[in-house]
N, C-alpha and C positions, 0 to 999 in steps of 0.2 A: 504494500500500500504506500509505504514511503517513497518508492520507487515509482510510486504511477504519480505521486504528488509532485516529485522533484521535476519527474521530466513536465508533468503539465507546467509550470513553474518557470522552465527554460524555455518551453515552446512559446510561451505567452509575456516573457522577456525579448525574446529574440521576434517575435510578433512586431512589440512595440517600436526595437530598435529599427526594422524594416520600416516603418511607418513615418517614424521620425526622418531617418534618409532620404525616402523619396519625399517629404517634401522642402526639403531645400531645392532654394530655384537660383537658377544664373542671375547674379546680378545683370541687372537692366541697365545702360546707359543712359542718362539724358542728357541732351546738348540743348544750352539756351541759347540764342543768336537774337544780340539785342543791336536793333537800328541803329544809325550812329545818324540818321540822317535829319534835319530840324528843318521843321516848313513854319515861318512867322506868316501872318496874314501882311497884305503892307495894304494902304490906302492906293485906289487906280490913280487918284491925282497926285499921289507922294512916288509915282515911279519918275527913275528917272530919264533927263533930257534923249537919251540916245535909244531907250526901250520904247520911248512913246512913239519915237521917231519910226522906230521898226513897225510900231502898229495902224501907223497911218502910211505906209506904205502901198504900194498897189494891191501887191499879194495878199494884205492882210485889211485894209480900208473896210471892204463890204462885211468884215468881223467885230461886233461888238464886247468889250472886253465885260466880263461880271464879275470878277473877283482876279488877286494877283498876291503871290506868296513869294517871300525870299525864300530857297531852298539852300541848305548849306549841306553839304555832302559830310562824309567824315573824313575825306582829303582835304578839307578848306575848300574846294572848289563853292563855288556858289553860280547861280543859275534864279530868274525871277519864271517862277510857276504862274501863267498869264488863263486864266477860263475867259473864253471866247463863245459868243454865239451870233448864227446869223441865222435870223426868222427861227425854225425849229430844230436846227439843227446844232450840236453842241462839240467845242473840241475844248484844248488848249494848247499852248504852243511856250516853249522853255526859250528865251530870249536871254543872256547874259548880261552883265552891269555896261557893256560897250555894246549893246544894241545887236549884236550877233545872235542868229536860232542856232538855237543848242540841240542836237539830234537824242 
């Protein structure tokens, strides 16, 4: 009898240690990737002389501007973020502090 208790004993030991094993799991990795990029809103009549120049140009005339962001990259680059619409239809267009589109 001591012998059927022992071994119940170990099977129901070795039971548990199985159980405990399988459930450890591979650590999971998580990578955060945080933006480095800042969009200010700016006023349409605070842009400047050379952007506005760009928007009243041919290519762009028939475009009405609705809103304009300085965008600063996290290389320092900067770039002014311009929403344009004409009648229904809606873009915008990335113009730099010297009046150049920015692709």
């Amino acid at each position: 009898m001591k012998n059927l208790i022992l071994t119940a004993t170990v099977l129901a030991f070795a039971g548990i240690s199985t159980v405990k094993a399988s459930a450890v799991k591979e650590p999971v990795a998580i990578t955060i990737r945080q933006d480095s990029t800042t969009k200010v809103p700016v006023k349409i009549e605070e842009l400047p002389a050379p952007v506005t120049t760009t928007l009243k140009a041919d290519a762009y005339k028939d475009w009405a501007p609705t809103a304009a962001f300085l965008v600063t990259n996290a290389d320092k680059t900067q770039y002014y973020h311009i929403d344009v619409k004409k009648g229904t239809e809606v873009a915008f267009i990335k113009i730099n502090k010297d009046g150049v589109v920015v692709q």
